[in-house]
C-alpha positions in Angstrom: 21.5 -48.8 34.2 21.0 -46.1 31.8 21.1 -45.6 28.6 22.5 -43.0 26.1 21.9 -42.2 22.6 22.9 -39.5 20.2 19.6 -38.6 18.5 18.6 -35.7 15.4 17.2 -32.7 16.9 14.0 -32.9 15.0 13.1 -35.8 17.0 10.5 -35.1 20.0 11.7 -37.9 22.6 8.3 -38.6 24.5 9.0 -40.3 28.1 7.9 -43.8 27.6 9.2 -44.2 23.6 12.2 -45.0 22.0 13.9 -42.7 19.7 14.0 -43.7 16.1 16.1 -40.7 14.6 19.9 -41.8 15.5 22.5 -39.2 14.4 26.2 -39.6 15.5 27.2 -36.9 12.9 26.3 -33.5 11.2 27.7 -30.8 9.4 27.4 -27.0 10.7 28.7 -23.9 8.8 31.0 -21.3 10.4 28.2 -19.4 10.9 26.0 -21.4 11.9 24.6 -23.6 15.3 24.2 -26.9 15.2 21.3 -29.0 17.6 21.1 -32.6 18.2 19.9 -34.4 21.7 21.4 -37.2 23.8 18.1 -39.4 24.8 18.7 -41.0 28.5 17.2 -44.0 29.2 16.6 -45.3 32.6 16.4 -49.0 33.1 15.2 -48.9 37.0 11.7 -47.9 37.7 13.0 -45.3 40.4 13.9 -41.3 39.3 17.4 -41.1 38.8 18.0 -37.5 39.1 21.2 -35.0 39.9 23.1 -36.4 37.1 25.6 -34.3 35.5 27.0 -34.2 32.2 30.7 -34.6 31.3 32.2 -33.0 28.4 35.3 -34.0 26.2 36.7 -32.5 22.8 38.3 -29.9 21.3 34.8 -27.8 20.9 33.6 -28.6 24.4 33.5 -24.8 24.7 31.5 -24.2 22.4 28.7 -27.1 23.8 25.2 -25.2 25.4 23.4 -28.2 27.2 20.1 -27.8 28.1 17.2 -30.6 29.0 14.2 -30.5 26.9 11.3 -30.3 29.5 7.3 -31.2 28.7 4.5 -28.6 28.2 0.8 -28.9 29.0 -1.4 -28.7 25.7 -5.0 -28.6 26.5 -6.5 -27.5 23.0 -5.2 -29.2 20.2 -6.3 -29.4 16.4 -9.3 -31.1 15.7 -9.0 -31.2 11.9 -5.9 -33.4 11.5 -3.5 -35.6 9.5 -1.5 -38.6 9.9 1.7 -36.5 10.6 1.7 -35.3 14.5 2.9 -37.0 17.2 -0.6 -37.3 18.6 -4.3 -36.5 18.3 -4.7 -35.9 21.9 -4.3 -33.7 24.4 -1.3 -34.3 26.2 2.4 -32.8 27.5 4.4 -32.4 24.8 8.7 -31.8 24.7 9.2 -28.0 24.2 11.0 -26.3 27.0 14.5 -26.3 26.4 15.7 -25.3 30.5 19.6 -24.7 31.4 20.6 -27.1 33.9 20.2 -26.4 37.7 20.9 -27.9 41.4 18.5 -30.7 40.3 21.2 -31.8 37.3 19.7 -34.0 34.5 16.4 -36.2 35.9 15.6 -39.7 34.3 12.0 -41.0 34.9 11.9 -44.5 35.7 11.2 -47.1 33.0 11.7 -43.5 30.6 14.0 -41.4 28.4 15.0 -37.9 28.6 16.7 -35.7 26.6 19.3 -33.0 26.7 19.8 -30.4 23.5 22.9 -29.7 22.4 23.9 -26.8 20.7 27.5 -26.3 19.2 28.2 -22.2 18.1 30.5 -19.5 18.1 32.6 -21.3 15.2 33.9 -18.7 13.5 37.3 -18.7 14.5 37.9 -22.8 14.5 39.2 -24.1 11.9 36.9 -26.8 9.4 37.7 -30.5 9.8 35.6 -33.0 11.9 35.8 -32.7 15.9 34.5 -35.1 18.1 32.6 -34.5 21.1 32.4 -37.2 23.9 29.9 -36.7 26.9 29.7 -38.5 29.9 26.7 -38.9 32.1 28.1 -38.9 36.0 25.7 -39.1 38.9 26.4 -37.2 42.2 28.3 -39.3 43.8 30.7 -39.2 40.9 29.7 -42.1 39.3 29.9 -42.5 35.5 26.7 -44.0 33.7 28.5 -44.4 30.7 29.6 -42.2 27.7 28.8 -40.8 24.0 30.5 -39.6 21.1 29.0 -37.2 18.3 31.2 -36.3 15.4 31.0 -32.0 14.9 31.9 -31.8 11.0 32.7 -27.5 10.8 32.5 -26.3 7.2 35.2 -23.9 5.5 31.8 -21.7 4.3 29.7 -19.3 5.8 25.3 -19.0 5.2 24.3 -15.3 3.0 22.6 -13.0 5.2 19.1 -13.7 5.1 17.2 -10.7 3.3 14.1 -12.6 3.1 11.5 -9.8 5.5 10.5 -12.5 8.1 8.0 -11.4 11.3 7.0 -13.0 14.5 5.1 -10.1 16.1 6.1 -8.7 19.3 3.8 -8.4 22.1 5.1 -5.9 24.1 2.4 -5.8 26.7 3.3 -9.3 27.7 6.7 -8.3 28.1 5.9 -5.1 30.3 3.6 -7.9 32.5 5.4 -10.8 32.6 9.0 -8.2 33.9 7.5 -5.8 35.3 9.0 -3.2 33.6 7.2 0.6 32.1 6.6 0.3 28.8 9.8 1.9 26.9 11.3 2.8 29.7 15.0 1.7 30.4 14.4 -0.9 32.2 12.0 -1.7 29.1 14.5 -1.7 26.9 17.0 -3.5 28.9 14.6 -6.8 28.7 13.6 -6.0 25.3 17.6 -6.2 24.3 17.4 -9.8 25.5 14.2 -10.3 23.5 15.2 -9.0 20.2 19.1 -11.4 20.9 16.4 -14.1 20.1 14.1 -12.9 17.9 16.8 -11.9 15.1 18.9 -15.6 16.3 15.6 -17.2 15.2 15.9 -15.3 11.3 13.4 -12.3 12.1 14.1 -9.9 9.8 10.8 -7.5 10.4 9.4 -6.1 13.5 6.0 -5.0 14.5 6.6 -1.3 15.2 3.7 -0.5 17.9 2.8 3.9 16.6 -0.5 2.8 18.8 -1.2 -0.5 20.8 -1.7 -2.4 18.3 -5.3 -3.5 17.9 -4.6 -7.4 17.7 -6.7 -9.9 20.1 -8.1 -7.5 21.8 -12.5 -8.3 22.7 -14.6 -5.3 21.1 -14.7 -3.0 24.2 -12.1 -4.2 26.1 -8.5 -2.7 25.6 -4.9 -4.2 26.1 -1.9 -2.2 28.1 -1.1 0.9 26.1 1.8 0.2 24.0 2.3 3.7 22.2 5.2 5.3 20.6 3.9 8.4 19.4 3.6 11.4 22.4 0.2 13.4 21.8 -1.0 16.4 22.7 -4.4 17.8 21.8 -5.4 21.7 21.6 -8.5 22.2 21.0 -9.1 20.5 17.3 -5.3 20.4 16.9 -2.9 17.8 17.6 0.9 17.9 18.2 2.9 14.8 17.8 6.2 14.1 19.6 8.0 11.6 17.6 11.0 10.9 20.0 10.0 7.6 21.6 9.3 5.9 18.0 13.0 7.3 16.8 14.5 6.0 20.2 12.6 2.4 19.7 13.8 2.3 15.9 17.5 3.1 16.1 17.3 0.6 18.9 16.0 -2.3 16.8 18.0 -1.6 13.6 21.0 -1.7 15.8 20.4 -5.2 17.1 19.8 -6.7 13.4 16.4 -5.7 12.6 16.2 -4.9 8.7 12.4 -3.8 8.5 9.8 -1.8 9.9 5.9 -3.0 9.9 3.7 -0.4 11.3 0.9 -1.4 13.7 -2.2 -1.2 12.0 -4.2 2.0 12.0 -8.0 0.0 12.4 -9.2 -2.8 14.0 -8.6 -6.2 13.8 -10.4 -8.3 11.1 -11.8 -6.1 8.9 -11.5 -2.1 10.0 -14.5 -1.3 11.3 -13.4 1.2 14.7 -10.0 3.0 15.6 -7.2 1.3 17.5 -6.4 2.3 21.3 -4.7 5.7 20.8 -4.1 8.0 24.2 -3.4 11.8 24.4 -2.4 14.8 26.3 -5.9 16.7 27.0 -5.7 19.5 29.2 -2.7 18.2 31.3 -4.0 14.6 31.4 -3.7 11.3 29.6 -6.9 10.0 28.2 -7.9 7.7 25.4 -9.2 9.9 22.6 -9.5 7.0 19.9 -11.3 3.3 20.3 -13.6 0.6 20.3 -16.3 3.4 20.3 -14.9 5.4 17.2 -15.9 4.2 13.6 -13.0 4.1 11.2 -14.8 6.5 8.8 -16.2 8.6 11.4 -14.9 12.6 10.5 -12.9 13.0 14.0 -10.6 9.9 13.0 -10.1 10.8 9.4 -9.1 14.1 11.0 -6.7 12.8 12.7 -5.0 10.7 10.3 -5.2 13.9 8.0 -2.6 15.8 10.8 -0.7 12.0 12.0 0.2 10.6 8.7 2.1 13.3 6.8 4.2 14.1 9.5 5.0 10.6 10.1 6.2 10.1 6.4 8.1 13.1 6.9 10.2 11.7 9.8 10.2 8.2 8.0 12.1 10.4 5.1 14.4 12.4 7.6 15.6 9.1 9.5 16.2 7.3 6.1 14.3 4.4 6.6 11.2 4.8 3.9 13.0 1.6 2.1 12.2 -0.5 4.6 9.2 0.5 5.7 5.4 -1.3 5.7 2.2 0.0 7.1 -0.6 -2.3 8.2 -4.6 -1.3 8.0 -6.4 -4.3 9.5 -5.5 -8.0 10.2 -7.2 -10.9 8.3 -10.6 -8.8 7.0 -12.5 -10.9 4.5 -14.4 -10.4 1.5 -17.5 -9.1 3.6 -15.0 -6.1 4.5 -14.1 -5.2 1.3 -16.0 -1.9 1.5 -14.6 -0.8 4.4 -10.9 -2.2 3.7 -11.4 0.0 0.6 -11.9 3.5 2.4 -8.8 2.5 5.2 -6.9 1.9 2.0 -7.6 5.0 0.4 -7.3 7.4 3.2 -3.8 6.1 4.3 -2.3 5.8 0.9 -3.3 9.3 0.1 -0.8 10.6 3.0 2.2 7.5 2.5 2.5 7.9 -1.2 4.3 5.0 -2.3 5.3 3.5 0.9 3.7 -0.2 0.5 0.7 -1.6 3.0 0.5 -5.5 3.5 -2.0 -7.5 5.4 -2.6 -10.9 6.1 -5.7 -11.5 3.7 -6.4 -14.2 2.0 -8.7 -13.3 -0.4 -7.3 -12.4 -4.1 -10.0 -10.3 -4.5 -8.3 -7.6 -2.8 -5.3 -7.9 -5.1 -7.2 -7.6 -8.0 -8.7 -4.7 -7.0 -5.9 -3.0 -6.0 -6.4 -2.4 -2.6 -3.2 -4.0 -0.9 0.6 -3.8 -1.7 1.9 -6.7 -0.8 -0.5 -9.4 0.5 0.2 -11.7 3.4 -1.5 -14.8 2.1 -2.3 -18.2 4.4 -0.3 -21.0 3.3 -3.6 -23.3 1.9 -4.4 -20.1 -0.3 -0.8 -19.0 -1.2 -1.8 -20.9 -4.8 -4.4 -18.6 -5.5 -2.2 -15.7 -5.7 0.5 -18.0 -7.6 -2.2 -19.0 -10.1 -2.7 -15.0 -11.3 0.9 -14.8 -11.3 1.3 -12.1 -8.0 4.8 -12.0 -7.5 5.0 -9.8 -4.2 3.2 -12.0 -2.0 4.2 -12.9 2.0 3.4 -16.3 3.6 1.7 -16.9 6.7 0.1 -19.6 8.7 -1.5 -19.5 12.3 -4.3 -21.5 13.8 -4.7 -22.8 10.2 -4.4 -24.6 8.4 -4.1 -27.7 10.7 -4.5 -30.7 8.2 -3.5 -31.7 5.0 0.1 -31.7 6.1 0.6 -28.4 5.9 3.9 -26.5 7.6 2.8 -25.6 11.3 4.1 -25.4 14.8 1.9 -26.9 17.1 3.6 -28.3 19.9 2.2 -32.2 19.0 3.2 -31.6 15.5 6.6 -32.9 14.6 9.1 -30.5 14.2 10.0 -31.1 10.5 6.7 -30.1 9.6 8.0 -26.7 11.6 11.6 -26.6 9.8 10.5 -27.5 6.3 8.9 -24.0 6.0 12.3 -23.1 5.0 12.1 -24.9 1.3 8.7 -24.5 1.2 9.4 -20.2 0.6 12.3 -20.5 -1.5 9.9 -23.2 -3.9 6.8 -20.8 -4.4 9.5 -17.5 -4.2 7.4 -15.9 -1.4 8.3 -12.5 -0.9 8.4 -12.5 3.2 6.7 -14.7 5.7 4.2 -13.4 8.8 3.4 -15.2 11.8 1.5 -13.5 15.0 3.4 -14.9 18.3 6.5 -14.8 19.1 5.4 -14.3 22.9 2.0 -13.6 23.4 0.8 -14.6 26.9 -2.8 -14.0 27.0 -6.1 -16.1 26.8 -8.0 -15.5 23.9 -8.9 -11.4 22.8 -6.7 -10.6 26.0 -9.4 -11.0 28.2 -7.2 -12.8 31.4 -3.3 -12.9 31.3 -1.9 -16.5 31.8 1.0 -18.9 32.5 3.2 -19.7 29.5 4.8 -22.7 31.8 1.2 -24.0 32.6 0.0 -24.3 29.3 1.1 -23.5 25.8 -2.6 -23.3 24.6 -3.3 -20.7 27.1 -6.5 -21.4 28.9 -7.8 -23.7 25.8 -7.7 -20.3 23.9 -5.1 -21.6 21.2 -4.0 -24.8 19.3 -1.2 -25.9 21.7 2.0 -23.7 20.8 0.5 -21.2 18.3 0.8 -18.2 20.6 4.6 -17.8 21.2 8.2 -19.7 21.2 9.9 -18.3 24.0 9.3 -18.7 27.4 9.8 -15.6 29.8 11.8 -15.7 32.7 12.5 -12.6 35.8 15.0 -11.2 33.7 15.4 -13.2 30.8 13.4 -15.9 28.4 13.8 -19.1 27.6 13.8 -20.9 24.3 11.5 -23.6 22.5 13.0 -26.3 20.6 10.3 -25.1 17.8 12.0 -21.2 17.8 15.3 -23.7 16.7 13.7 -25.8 13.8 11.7 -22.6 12.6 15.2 -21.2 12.7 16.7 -23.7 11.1 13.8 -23.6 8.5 15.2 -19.9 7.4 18.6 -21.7 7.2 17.6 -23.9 4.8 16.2 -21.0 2.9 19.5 -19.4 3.3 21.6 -22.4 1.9 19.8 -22.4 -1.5 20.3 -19.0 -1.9 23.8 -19.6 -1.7 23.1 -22.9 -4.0 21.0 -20.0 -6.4 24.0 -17.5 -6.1 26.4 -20.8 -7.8 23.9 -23.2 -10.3 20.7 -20.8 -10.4 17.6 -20.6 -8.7 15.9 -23.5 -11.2 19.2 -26.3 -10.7 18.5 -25.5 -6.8 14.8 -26.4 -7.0 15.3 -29.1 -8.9 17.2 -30.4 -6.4 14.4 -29.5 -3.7 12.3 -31.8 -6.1 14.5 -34.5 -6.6 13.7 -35.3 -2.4 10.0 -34.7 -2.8 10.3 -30.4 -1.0 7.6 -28.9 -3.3 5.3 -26.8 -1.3 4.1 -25.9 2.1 2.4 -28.9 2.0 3.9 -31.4 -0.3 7.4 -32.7 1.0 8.8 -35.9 2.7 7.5 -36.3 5.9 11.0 -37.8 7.0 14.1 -36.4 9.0 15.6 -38.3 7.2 14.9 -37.1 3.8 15.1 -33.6 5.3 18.9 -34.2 5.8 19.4 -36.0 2.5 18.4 -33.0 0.8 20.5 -30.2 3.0 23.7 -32.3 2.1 22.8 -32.7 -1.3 23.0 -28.6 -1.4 25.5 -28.1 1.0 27.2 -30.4 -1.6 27.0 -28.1 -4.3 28.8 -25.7 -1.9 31.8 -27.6 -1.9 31.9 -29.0 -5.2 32.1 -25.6 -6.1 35.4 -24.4 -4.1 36.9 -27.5 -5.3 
């Protein structure tokens, strides 16, 4: 016998527990997707596999089904809270895998879950449609049926503005597709990559002028990702700026809205140059890297000849608005020195264009030696305190307790989702994270299996390196890229609440169901959905 149940999406369904989080209901706007699962339980002790699912309603072509598949996490967080789904290492629901010859497989004495996804709305009409699905095995027999209730909304979600980034690795899609760095079969993968990357709410891309010099062991080097063609002559250097105008008109055509470039210096704190490769005497060699100091005359020299004439093509192509530079990722107070000559000799040449890094430190606001700061989420209140009103959001490997917003894969996914309120109640300016697919140990020393374990070797808390999962010609996506997604949703309905009562009504309502910061918020699904309704109320009170 099995068993079916309509559950909420945010709802991990391990195999051998039984889901709490019923939802026969939910509310999507035109433009928007709606998730929830349908949780299988099998009452025999035997696999039951090859099943198929059945689907009947008005929207049933509009229905993605997909089972929600477990992933190995071999490193998880060792400073910890009472909200994850568990303190151990274990296999965790993630994978969100299109169905195949094998159908839908129940383990005995278990549950399993398909996602559902309902889209492309923006030509049905609102009112409530219900879906039925029938589980059939394949012999044509029916296990038994479900019904969720679809409620489509006569309203459409803003545009989100908001400059979100997930940075790209684009190594790890050269390796993992086997395809020349932009080159067109580059591109034709990376078309698919950026589909998701903009579905999930990224706004801002990591644009790579050199490879960028992120996880990378000092004196070891990562697959040359470089935009900018070099030629040196003698103590001159002549840039061809083609392939960085080709890779930008492609991105802003697919719904990118801003520009980060790489960083010019090393990660955490500045102290050599970043892999950059030239044209000498009719071959390609590396001219910059671990072995050149920041400050050293030859790289200053450089920047002196790069830097103008890249502002002067940012000008000509019209995108200086929307455009960041980066010097160095995460340095600390111990790097102020050096942060303080990267700062001055790049701002010299990009004038008023802004630099942001993730720092954490306020001390490098107060000095004056970063634009816009990218600030970790346990320290976002030290900027708030001294009243910095341009400051990003980011979290990574930290903060892991104190129930802050994360997306470990044995974290629940509200605590990924309610991110969303979290930005619009402290007013960040923009929100950072580093993996979107990054499929490397730790520094890059090996390349590794997404599929075999989300914390790559042990390198990683489980899930912190990427949300999609890379197929031959394709990826996959996570059922964290959705409720991060999601998260920017929410973000997006109070700005339409903002745009009707004010931004101070809306966050009273965000108060009113506990949402006050990154880390202080219901930890309930529940809650989570009494408070979207309670906005998406305000919505329809006001066409009424």
């Amino acid at each position: 016998m099995i068993t079916l149940k309509t559950v909420s999406y945010l709802e991990k369904i391990m195999p051998y527990s039984e889901p709490k989080e019923i939802e026969s209901r939910n509310v999507v706007f035109k433009n928007g997707k709606l998730h929830f699962q349908i949780a299988m339980h099998n009452d025999t002790p035997w696999l039951n596999w090859c099943n198929t699912l059945r689907i009947d309603g008005d929207l049933k072509d509009n229905v993605t089904v997909r089972t929600v598949e477990l992933i190995a996490g071999t490193n998880v967080p060792h400073e910890y809270d009472d909200y994850y789904l568990s303190h151990d290492v274990g296999v965790f629901p993630d994978l969100l895998k299109p169905l195949d010859n094998l159908g839908i497989s129940i383990p005995g004495k278990g549950w399993k879950s398909v996602w559902i996804t309902v889209d492309n709305l923006e030509n049905v009409n609102a009112g409530i449609y219900p879906l039925t699905f029938t589980l059939i095995n394949c012999e044509g027999v029916e296990h038994g049926s479900i019904t969720y209730e679809v409620e489509v909304l006569d309203e459409v979600l803003p545009e989100l503005t908001l400059p979100v980034t997930n940075w790209m690795h684009y190594d790890c899609i050269s390796e993992k597709h086997n395809v020349e760095l932009f080159t067109d079969g580059f591109y034709d993968i990376f078309d698919k990559y950026l589909s998701k990357y903009t579905e999930f709410g990224n706004t801002m891309l990591l644009v790579p002028l050199f490879t960028p010099p992120l996880d990378t062991a000092v004196g070891f080097e990562r697959q040359t990702a470089q935009l900018i063609d070099i030629t040196v002559k003698g103590d001159e250097y002549e840039f061809n700026f083609e392939p960085l105008h080709r890779f930008i008109d492609f991105i802003l055509a697919r719904g990118v809205k801003y520009l980060e470039f790489s960083h010019l210096f090393t990660q955490w704190g500045g102290k050599f140059c970043p892999k950059i490769v030239a044209n000498v005497n009719g071959k390609v060699e590396r001219i910059f890297g671990w072995k050149d100091d920041s400050d050293g005359e030859r790289y200053t020299a450089f920047l002196t000849a790069f830097l103008p004439k890249l502002v002067e093509k940012i000008n000509e192509w019209g995108i200086k608005d929307i455009s960041y530079f980066h010097l160095t990722d995460e340095p600390n107070i111990n790097n102020i020195e050096k942060y303080t000559y990267c700062r001055n000799i790049v701002k010299k040449f990009i004038g008023d264009i802004p630099t942001m890094d993730a720092l954490s430190d306020y001390e490098f606001y107060k000095k004056g030696l970063v634009d816009i700061p990218v600030s970790c989420i346990n320290h976002y209140q030290d900027f708030a305190d001294n009243n910095v009103e341009n400051v990003f959001a980011y979290y990574c490997c930290n903060p892991t307790n104190q129930y802050y917003c994360n997306r470990f894969l044995n974290m629940p996914l509200q605590r990924a989702r309610v991110c969303g309120f979290a930005l619009y109640q402290t007013n960040a300016k923009g929100f950072l994270h580093w993996g979107f697919n990054y499929y490397n140990t730790n520094l890059s020393l090996e390349k590794f299996n997404p599929y075999e374990d989300s914390s790559l070797a042990g390198s990683y808390p489980a899930g912190d390196g990427y949300i999609v999962y890379p197929t031959k010609d394709d990826l996959l996506y996570s059922n964290r890229a959705y409720a991060i997604a999601d998260g920017f949703n929410d973000y997006r309905l109070c700005k339409k609440c903002e745009s009707i009562i004010g931004r101070e009504e809306t966050k009273k309502i965000l108060s009113s169901y506990g949402f006050e910061s990154y880390n202080v918020y219901p930890r309930s699904i529940s809650a989570h959905e009494e408070a979207r309704k309670a906005l998406i109320n305000v919505v329809l009170n006001n066409k009424k």
